[in-house]
N, C-alpha and C positions, 0 to 999 in steps of 0.2 A: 621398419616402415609402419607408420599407424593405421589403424583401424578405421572407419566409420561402423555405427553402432544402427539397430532399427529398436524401437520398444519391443519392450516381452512382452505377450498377450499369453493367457492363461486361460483356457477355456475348455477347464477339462483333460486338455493336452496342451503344454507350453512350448512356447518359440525359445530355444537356447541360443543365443547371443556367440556367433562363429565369427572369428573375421573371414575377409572373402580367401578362397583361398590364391594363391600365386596364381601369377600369369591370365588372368582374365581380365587385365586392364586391358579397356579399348575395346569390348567387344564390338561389332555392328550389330543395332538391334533388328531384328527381325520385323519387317513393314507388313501388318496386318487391316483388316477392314473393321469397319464401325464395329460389326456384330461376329467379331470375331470372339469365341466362350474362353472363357478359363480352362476347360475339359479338350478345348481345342490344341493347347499350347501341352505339350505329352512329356515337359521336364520338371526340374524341381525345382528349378528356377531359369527366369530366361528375360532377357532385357528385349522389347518391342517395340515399334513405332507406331503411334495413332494416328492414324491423319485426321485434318482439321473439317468442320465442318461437317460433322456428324448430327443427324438432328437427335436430339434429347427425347422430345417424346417417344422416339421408337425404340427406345434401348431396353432390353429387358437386364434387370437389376435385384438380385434380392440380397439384401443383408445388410452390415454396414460395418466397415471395417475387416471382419472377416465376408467372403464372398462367396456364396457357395458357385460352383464350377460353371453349371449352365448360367451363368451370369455374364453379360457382355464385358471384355476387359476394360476397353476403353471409358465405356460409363459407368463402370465402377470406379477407374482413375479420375473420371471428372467429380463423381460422389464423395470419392474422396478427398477431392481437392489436390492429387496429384499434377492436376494437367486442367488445361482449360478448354472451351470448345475448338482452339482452338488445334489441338495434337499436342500432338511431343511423347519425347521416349520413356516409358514407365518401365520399371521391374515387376516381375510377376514371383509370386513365391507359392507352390502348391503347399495345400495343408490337408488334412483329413478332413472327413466329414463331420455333419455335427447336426443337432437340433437348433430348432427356432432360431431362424437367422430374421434378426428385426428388419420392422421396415420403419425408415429414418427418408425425410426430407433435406438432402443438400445438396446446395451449389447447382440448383436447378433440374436436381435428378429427384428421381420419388423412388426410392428403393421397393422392392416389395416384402411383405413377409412368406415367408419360406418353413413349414413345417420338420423339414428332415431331408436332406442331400447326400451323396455318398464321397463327394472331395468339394473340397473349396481351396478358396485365394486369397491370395491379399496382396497392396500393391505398395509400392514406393516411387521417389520419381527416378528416374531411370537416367543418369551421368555418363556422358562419356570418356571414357577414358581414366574412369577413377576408380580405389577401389573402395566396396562397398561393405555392408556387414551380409551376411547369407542367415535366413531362419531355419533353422534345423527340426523338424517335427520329431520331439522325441513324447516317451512317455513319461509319465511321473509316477506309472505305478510300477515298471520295474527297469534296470538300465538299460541301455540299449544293447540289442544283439551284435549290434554292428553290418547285420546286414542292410543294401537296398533294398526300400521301400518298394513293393511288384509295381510295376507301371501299369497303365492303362491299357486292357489290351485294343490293339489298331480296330479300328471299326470293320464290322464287316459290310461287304458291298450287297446284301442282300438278295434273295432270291431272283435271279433274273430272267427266269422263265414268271413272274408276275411282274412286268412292269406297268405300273399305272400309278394315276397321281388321284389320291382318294381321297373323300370331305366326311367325315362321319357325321351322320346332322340328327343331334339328338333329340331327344322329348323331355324339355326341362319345364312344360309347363305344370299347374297345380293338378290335371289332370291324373298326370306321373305321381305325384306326390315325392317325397325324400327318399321313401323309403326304395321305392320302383327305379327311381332315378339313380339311386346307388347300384340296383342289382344291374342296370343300364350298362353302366360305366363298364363295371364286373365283365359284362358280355362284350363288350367293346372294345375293352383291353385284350380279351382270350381271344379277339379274330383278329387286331390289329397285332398280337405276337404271333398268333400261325400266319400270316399272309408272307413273314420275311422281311422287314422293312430294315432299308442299308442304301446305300448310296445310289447304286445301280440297280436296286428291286423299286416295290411299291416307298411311297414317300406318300404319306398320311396326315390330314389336319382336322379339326372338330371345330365345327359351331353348334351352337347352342339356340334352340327353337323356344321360344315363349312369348311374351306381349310384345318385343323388337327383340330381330334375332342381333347373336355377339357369335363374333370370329374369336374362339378360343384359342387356336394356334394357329398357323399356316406351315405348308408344304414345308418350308424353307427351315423351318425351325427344328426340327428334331430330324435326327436320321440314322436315331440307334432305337430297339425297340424297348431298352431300358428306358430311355428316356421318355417317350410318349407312353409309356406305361406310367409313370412317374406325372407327367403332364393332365391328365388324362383324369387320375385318382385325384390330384390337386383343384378342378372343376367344381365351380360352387353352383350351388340349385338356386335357380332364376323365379320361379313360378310364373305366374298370368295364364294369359288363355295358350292354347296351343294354335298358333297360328305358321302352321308349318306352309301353310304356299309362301306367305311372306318373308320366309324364312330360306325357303327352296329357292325362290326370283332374286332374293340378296346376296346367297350362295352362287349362284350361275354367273351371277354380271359383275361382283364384288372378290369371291375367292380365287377362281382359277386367272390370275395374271401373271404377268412374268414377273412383275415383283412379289408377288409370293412363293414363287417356286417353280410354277409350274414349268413342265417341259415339251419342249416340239416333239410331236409325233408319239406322242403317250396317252393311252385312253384318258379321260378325264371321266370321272367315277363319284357320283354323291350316292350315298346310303342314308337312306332316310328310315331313322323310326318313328313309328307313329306309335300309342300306346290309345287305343281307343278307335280316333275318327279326327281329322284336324277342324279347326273351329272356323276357320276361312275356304276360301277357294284356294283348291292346287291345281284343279286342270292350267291355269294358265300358266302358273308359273313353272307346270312342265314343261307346255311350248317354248316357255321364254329358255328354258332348260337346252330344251331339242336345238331350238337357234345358235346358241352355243356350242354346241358340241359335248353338252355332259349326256355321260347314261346313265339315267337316274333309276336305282335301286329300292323297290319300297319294303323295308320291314317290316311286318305291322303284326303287333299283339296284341292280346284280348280283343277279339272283333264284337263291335257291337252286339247284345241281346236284340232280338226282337222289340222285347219296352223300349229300347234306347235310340231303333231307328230312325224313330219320327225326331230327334235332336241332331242327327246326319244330314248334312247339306246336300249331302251327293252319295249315294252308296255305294258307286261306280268310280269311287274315288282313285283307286290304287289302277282301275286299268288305264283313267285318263292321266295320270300322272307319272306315266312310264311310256318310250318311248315305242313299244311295240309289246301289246297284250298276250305275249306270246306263251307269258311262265316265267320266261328266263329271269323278266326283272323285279320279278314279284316273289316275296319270301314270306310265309306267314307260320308264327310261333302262339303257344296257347295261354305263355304267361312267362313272368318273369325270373318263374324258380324252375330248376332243371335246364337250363339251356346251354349246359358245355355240348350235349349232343347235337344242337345246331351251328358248331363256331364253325367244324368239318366244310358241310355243305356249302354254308354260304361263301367260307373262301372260296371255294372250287369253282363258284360261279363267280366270282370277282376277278380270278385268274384265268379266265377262260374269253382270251382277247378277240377269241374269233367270232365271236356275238356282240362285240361291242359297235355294234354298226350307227347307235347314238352319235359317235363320233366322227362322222359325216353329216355336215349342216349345211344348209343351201349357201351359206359365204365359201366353204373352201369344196365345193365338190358339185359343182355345172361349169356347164360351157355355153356362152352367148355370146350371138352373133348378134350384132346391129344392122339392121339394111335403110340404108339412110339415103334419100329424095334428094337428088342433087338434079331436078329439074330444072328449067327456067323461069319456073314462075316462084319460084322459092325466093332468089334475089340473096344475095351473099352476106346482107346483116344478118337473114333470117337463119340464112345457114347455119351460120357461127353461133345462133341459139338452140338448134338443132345439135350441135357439137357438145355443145354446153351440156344439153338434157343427157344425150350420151356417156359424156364424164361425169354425171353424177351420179350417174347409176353404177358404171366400172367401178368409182372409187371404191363403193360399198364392199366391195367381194374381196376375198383373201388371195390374191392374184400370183401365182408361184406356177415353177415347173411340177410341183404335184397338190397344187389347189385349182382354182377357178382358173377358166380361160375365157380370155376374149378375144374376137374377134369384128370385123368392121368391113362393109362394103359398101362403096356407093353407087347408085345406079343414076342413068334417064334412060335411052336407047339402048344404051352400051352397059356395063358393070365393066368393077374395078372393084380388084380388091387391096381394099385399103392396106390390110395387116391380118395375117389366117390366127389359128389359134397357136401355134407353135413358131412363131416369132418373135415375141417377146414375155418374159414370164415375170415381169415385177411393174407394179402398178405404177410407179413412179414413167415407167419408159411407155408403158399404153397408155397413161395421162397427156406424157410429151407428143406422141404421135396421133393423136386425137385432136389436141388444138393444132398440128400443121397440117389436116389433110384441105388439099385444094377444091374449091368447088367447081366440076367441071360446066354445070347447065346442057340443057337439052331436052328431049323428052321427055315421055313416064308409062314405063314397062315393068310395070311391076310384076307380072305372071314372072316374064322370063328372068325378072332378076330374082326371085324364088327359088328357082328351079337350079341356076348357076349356083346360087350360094349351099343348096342341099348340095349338091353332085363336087362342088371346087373346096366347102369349105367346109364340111359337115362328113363328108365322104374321109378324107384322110384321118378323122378319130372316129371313124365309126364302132371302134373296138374299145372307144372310153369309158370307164367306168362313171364318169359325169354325167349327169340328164343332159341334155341338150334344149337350150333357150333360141329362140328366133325372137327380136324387137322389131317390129317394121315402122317407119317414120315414114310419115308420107303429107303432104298439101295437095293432093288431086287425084282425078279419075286416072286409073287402067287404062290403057290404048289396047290393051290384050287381056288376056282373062284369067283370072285372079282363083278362081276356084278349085283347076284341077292341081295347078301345083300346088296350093294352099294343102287341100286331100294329101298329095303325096308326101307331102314335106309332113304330115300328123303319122302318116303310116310308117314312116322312117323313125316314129318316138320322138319328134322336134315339137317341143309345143311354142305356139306360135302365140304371141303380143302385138296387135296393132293398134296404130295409135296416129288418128286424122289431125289433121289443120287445115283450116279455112276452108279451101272446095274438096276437101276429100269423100267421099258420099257414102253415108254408114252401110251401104248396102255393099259396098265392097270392102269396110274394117270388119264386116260380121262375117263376109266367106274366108276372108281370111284366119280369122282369130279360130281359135281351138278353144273346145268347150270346157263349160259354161262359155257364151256366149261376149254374155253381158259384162263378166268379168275378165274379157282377157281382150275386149276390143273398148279404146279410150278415146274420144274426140275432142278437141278445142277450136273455137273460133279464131282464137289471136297465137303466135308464138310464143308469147309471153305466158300465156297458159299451161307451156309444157312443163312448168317449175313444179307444181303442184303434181302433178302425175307421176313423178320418178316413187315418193314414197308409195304410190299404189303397184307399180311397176315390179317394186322390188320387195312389196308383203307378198303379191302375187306369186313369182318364183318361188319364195319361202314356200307358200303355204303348196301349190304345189309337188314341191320338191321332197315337202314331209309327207305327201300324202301318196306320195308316188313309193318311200321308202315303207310303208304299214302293208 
């Protein structure tokens, strides 16, 4: 039976020309994704399937021809010209490692250049049912022993008493300089191999702070600690100014997604180094931090001289830029040489989940009530713009059986409740049952419909660990009085949102509303005015919900 042949490549170590051996015609090749690695496939040769439709710019690639391991297979077979966007079956052949693996432009992929790897690849197009030629990695300096080549060994799942998903955000401005920014790395690699990272422990990504910050890697990508030790060292120095808030608000709203990795129910964790003093503003971009759910971490070395303060924006930088000035999330080193004796400590605070209380944000951890004006003077278009303001506020929250709850009653004379907090737990079905609630008309008793919704709906989670929100929606005066339940319903920890239309009289949205005054009670003349109000409605909770947690 004849052979098919593959070229000999010589690079150090040559490929010897084997035919395949018996019995492997036909295999079925192994159905893999876009970013599925060379290092991932654990033989010495194995036939796979691509699927089609793989975007090209997110492939990571280095080399060209030979591939070193962390290289996506697929866009190395399309680099190759093996296969085209759109799939199809490639062979894979493991080879050893090797230096300078070039970076080559083709067939729409951009290879990268690659210093030094520890295994590579290389591909062919992958035939069914035929047989093939097999590349044998022998050596040329002396014959072979005859033994298997040691496999890779399985990854490990990593320490699981640390699990969190952590952003290193380093100081790559000119600030740092080369030299500082190498000893950086140095420090960064020594905490990110003690914390344990593997499948099931911490899973670790870096960006890089200077004039615009760059996502160096994400979660997704590395999840051996060889590797991010390797990724990590491979980081080229950015210079500019060091504009880490900007860098901190790019991180919080851009890094933690599900398409990078991140995971449900895992602290989410940025470490931030400062080397100096940052050259913008971070108090904000901790907020924007807080709002998300990171716990923001500040490193900071070399802290300002005295001469140097008056060039600090804020010297009070590091307590506003953490999410509780307590210590825990504040770490301070005295320079860049000597610090294997800080890798210790600062894991120990990065593994210590029970302080990670950053990772409750006003979207996934309150409970709000609506009490909604189903008088007669309302009139049932207006209603349903009422309904409206309600759903746009609900949408906002992360709405789950252990995130936000809502809940909805409508009152005149009577109350009804619409829906408690523990009837529905996905935003999709409190959406649905928000636009079917009926308007019944009647009165407007707003004391007593207060006091119902503390005692009916507020009373069965009073053991929530969620704040507790009250929105009151109202077009008219009180028949009854507004104040003592108002008082009671603040002493139960309910903070109260009122919010008039048309004849509603601010003297009864101010004894309602919980202080600040001015900020928690809203009027409008028109219904159509209540569109504007939902974004005040819901910085409101934020801001007190962060301010509730300090």
């Amino acid at each position: 039976m004849s052979a098919a042949w593959i070229p000999v490549l010589c690079l150090g170590i040559c490929l010897v020309l084997l035919p395949e051996p018996a019995g492997t015609e036909g295999a079925v090749p192994i159905a893999i994704t876009c970013f599925t690695r060379g290092l991932d496939i654990r033989k010495e040769k194995a036939d796979v399937l691509c699927p089609g439709g793989c975007p090209p710019e997110e492939f990571s690639v280095f080399g060209n021809i030979v591939y070193a391991s962390v290289s996506s297979i697929c866009g190395a077979a399309i680099h190759r010209g093996v296969i085209s966007i759109s799939g199809g079956p490639v062979r894979v052949y493991s080879l050893p490692g090797r230096e300078n693996y070039s970076s080559v432009e083709a067939n729409g992929i951009q290879s990268q250049m690659l210093s030094r790897w520890s295994a590579s690849f290389t591909v062919t197009k992958g035939k069914s049912g035929a047989q093939e030629a097999t590349g044998r990695a022998v050596s040329t300096a002396r014959p072979s022993t005859g033994k298997r080549l040691k496999k890779t060994p399985e990854k490990k799942t990593g320490n699981k008493d640390c699990k969190a998903d952590i952003a290193f955000l380093i100081d790559g401005s000119f600030n740092i300089g080369q030299r500082r920014f190498n000893l950086q790395k140095n420090f960064v690699g020594k905490v990110a191999l003690m914390l344990g990272i593997g499948t099931e422990g911490p899973h670790v990504g870096l960006v890089q702070a200077s004039e615009h910050p760059k996502i160096e890697f994400y979660l997704k990508n590395f999840t051996s600690a060889k590797d991010v030790l390797f990724a990590i060292k491979e980081v080229g120095f950015r210079g500019g100014n060091s504009n880490t808030g900007k860098a901190l608000k790019h991180t919080a709203q851009k890094f933690f997604t599900a398409d990078s990795g991140v995971r449900k129910g895992i602290p989410k964790v940025v470490v931030v180094f400062i080397d100096g003093w940052p050259s913008d503003d971070i108090e904000e971009a901790g907020i924007v931090a807080r709002e998300f759910g990171v716990n923001v971490f500040i490193v900071s070395v070399a802290k300002p001289i005295p001469e140097e303060l008056g060039m600090v924006q804020d010297v009070a930088f590091v307590d506003k830029a953490v999410c509780r000035n307590n210590g825990f999330f504040s770490y301070h080193m005295p320079n860049w040489f000597g610090t294997t004796k800080y890798v210790k400590p600062l894991v120990q605070k990065l593994c210590t989940h029970e302080q990670m209380m950053c990772s409750k944000t006003c979207y996934n951890s309150v409970n709000i009530a609506f009490l909604i004006d189903g008088s007669s003077s309302v009139g049932d278009s207006n209603f349903r713009l009422m309904l409206e303001f309600v759903s746009n506020i609900a949408k906002t929250f992360e709405i789950s059986d252990i995130g936000a709850k809502i809940a909805a009653v409508q009152f005149t004379y009577d109350q009804r409740t619409e829906f408690s907090f523990t009837d529905y737990n996905t935003k999709e079905n409190i959406l649905a049952v928000i636009r079917n609630i009926r308007y019944m008309s009647g009165g407007t008793a707003t004391g007593d419909a207060i006091s119902f919704t503390v005692r009916n709906v507020f009373g069965p989670v009073r053991d929530s660990p969620n704040k507790n929100f009250l929105v009151i929606v109202t077009d008219g005066q009180s028949y009854d009085d507004v104040r003592g339940p108002a008082a009671a319903a603040h002493d139960a920890g309910i903070t109260i949102f009122s919010v008039g239309v048309a004849w509603a009289p601010l003297d009864d949205l101010k004894d309602m509303a919980s202080k600040p005054k001015e900020s928690h009670a809203f009027f409008t003349r028109e219904f159509t005015g209540l569109e504007p109000i939902v974004s005040d409605i819901i910085r409101g909770i934020c801001r007190d919900f962060l301010e509730s947690q300090q």
